[in-house]
C-alpha positions as CSV (number, residue, x, y, z in Angstrom):
1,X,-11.2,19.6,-27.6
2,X,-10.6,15.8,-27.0
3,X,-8.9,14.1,-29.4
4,X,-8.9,10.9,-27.9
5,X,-11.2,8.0,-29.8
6,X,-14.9,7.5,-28.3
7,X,-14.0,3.9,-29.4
8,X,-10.8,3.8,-27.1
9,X,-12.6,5.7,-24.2
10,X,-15.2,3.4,-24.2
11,X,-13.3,0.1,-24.6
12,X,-11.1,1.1,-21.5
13,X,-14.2,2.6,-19.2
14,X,-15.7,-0.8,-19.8
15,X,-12.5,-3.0,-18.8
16,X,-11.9,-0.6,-15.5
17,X,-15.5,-1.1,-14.5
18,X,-16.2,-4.7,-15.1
19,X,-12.4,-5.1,-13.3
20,X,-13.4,-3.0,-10.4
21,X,-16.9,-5.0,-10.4
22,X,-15.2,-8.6,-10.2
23,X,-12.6,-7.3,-7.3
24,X,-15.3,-5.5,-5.6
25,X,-17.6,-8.5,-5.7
26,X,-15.0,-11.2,-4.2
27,X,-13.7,-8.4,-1.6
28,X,-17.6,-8.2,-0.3
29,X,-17.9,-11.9,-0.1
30,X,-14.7,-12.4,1.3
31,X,-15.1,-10.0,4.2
32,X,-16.6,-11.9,6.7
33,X,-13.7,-14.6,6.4
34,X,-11.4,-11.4,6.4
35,X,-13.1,-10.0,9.6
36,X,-13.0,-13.5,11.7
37,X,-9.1,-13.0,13.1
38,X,-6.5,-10.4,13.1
39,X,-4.1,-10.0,11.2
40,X,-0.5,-10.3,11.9
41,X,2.9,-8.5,10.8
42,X,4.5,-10.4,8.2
43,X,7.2,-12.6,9.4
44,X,9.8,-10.3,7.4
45,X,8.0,-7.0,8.6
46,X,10.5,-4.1,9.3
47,X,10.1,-1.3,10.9
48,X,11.7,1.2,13.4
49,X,12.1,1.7,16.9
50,X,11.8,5.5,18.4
51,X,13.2,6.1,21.8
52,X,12.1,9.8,23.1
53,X,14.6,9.4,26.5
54,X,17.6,9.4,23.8
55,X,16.1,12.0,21.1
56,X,17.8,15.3,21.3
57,X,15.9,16.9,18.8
58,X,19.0,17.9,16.7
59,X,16.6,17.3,13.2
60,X,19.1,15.7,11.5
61,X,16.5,12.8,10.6
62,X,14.2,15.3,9.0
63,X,16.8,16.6,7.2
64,X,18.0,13.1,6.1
65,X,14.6,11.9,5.0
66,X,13.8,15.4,2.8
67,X,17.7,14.6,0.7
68,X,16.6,10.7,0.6
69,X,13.3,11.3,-0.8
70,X,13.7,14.4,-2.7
71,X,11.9,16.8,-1.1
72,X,12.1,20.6,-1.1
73,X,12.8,21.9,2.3
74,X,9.8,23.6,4.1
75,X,11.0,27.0,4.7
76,X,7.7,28.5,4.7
77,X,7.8,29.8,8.7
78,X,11.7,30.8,8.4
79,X,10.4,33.4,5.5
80,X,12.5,30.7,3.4
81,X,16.2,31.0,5.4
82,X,15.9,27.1,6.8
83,X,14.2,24.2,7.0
84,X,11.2,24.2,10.1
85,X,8.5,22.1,9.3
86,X,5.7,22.5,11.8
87,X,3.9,19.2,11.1
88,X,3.8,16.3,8.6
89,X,2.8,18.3,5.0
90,X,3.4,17.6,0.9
91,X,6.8,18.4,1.4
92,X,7.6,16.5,5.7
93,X,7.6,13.1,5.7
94,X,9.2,12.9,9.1
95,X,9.2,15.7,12.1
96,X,10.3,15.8,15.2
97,X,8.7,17.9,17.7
98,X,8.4,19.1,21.2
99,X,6.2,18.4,23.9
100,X,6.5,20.8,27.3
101,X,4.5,20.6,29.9
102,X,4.8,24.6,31.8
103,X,3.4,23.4,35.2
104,X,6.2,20.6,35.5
105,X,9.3,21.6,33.3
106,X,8.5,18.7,32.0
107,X,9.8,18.4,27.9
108,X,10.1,15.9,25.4
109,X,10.8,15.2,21.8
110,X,8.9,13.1,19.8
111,X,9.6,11.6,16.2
112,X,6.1,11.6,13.9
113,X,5.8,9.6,10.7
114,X,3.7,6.8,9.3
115,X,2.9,3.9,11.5
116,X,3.5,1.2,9.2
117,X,0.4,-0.4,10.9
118,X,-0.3,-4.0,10.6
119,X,-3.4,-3.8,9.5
120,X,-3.6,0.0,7.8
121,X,-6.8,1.8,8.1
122,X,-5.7,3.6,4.9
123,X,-5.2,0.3,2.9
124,X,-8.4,-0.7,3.9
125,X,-10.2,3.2,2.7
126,X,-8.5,3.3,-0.4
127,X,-10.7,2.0,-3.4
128,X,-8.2,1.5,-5.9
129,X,-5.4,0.1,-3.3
130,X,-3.2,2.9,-4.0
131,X,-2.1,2.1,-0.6
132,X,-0.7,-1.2,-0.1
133,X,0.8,-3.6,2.3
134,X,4.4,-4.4,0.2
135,X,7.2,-6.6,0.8
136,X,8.1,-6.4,4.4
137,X,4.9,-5.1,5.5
138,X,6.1,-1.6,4.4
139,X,2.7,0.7,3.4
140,X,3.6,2.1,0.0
141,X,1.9,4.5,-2.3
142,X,0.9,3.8,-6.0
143,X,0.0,6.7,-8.2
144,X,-1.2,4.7,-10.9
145,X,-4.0,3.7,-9.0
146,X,-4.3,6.4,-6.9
147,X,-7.5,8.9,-8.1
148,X,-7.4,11.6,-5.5
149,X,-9.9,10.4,-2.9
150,X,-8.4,11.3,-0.4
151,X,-9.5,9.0,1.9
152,X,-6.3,7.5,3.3
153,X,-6.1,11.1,5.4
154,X,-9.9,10.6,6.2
155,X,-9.3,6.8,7.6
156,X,-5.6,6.8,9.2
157,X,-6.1,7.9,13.1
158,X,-2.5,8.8,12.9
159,X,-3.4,11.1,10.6
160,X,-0.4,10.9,8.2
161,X,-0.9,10.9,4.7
162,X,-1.1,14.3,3.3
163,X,-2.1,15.4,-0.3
164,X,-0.6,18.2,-3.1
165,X,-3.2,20.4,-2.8
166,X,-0.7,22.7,-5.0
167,X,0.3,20.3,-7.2
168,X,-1.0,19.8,-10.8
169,X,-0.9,16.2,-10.9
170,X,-1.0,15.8,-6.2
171,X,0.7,12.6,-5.3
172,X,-0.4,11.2,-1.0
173,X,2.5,12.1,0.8
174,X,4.0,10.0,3.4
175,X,7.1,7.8,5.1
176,X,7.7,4.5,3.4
177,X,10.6,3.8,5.0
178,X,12.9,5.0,2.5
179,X,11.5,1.8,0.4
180,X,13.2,2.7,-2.6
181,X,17.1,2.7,-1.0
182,X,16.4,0.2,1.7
183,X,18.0,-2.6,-1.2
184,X,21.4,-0.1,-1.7
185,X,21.7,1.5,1.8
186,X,19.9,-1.2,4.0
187,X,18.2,1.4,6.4
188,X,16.1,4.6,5.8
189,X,17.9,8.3,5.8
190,X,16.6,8.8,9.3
191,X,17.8,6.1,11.5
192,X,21.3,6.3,9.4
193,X,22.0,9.5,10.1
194,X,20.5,9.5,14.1
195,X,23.4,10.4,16.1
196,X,22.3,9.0,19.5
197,X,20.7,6.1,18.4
198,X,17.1,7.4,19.8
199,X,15.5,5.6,16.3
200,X,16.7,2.1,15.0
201,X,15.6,-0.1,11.5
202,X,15.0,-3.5,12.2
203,X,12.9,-6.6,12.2
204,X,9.7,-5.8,14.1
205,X,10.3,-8.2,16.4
206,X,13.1,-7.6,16.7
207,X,12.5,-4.2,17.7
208,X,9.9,-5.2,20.1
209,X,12.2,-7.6,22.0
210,X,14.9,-4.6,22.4
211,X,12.2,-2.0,23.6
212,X,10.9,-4.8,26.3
213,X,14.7,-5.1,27.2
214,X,15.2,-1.5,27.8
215,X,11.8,-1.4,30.3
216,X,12.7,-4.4,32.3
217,X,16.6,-3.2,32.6
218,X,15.6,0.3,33.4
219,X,13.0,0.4,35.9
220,X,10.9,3.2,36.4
221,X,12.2,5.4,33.1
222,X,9.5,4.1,30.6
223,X,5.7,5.6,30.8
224,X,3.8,2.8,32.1
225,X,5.7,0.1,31.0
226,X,4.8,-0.2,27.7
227,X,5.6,-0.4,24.4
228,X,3.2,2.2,21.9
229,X,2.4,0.0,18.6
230,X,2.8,-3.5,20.0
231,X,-1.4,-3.6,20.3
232,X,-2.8,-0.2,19.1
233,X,-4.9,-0.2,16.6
234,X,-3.9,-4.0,16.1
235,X,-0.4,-3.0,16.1
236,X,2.2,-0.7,14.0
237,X,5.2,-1.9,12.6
238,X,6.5,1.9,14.2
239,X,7.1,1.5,18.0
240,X,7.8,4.1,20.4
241,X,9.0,4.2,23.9
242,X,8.3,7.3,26.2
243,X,8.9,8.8,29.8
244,X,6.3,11.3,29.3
245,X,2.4,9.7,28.6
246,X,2.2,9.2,25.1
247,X,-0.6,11.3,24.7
248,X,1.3,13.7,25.1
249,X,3.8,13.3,22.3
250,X,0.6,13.3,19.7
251,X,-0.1,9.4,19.9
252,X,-3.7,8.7,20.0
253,X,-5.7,6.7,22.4
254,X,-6.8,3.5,20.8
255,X,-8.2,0.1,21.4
256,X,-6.5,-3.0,20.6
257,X,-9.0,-3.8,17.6
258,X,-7.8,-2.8,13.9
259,X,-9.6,0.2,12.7
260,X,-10.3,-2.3,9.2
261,X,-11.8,-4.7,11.3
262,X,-14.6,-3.0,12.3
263,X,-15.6,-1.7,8.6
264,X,-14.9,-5.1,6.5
265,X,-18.6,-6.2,6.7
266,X,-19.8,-2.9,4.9
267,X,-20.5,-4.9,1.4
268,X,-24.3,-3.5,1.8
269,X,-23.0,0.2,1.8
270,X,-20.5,-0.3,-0.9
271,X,-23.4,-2.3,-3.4
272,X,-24.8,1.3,-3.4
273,X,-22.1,4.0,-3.2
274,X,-18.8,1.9,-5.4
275,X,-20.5,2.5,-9.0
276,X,-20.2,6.1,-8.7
277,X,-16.5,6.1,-6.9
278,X,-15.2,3.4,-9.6
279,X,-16.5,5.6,-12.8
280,X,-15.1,8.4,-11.2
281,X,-11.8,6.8,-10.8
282,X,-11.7,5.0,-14.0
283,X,-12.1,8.1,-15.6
284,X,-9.2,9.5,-13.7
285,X,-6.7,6.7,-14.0
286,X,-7.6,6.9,-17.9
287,X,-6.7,10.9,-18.3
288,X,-4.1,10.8,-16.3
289,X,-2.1,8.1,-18.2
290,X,-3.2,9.5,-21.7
291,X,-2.6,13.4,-20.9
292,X,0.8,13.0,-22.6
293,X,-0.1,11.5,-25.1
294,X,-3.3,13.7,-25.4
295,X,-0.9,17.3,-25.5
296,X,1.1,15.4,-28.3
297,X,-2.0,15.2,-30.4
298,X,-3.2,18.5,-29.9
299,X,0.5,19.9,-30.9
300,X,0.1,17.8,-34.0
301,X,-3.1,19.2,-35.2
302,X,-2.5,22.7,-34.4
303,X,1.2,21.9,-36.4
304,X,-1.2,20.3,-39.7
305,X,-3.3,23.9,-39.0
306,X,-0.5,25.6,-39.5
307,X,0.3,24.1,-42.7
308,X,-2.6,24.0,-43.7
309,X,-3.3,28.3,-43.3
310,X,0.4,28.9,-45.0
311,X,-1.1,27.3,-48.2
């Protein structure tokens, strides 16, 4: 049994919606502006460099990252002797993993975590803007706001984010670049702790100067040439630099174009399916922040029950 007000629900269903109506509104008229020219990486934009000639795949980034952010270790596929994360999950923000080609001998490691892209596909899919472009152009997660959609996972073509399907109250899992220490230790876990250097923290341009350095003064090392995140997708804010096709490492084929801004001029689709989605999420955003204060209640009348049988 609720014991929360109908006067209280009410009063705070009708702020969310006419808030989410307003925002909703200006975003849909402000799309074709938004759609007109790329955007850019922030001037201040961080991000890291990855390196898979110098990787070794020793793991002690992954290990970093799940002390940093206070993860448990995945010990699922060691029957729960030591961390082995297969993929990205709820409890692998970063992984390294190997790539071997049988016909060649050919191998490679390759570090996976977000992309930090510059215009996130997931920032665009997320109705509520759990997801968010923060200081530094870092893509951070908001549970406030955050009502379980799920469609972060659906929209990233990295596909990164991963959700608590175990969890009670499921948080969207994924690398922020150690966003809460950066202020105290001035790098994430990962790069700290890399022993060959293979992944460096720095100024996205920065980092984009140093990975053009290392093609031009080693000839012939780098897969085509390039740098993976300078364009794709719009660009990432997460580079890599490979001797294998990146492909291969799990990197996706994309176009130059920014996933967002192919869907911003969807305001037609969204006059007809946002109702629904917003009522739904109001309502979750509302029980969420008033469970606590909705098992306190309940405690109290079963305590004046109590009471009230004893006389």
């Amino acid at each position: 049994m609720s014991l929360l007000s109908r006067r209280r629900l009410l009063r705070t269903v009708g702020t969310g919606l006419s808030t989410a109506a307003v925002g909703g509104a200006a975003a849909v008229a402000a799309a074709p502006a938004a759609a007109a020219a790329p955007r850019e990486a922030p001037a201040d934009a961080v991000g890291m460099l990855y390196d898979a000639t110098k990787c070794i795949g020793c793991k002690a980034c992954v290990a970093e990252c799940t002390k940093v952010n206070d993860l448990a270790p995945d010990t699922e596929l060691s029957g729960g002797l030591w961390q082995m994360p297969a993929d990205l999950n709820p409890q692998t923000k970063n992984v390294i993993k190997l790539y071997a080609d049988e016909a060649t001998g050919r191998t490679s490691f390759v570090k996976r975590q977000c992309m930090h892209c510059v215009d996130p596909a997931c920032v665009s899919g997320c109705p509520f803007n759990a997801l968010a472009k923060g200081p530094q152009g870092i893509v951070g997660w908001d549970g406030e706001r955050c009502i379980g959609c799920r469609y972060c996972e659906v929209s990233c073509p990295f596909e990164i984010p991963k959700f608590e399907w175990k969890q009670f109250n499921p948080r969207i899992v994924k690398c922020e670049l150690c966003r809460h220490v950066l202020a105290r230790d001035g790098q994430p876990g990962c790069t700290r702790v890399c022993p060959t250097g293979a992944v460096v923290f720095g100024r996205r341009d920065l980092l984009l100067a140093d990975a053009k350095a290392r093609i031009a003064t080693s000839p012939g090392v780098y897969h085509q040439d390039r740098v993976y995140g300078e364009k794709e997708a719009g660009g990432t804010q997460v580079l890599y630099l490979s001797h294998v096709p990146f492909e291969k490492l799990g990197l996706p084929t994309l176009s130059e174009r920014a996933i967002p801004a192919g869907t911003r001029h969807g305001g037609v689709l969204v006059k007809f399916v946002a109702f629904p989605v917003v009522l739904y999420g109001v309502f979750l955003r509302f029980f969420r922040r008033n469970w606590k204060v909705h098992e306190a209640e309940v405690a109290r009348v079963k305590a004046e029950q109590g009471l009230e049988e004893q006389l």
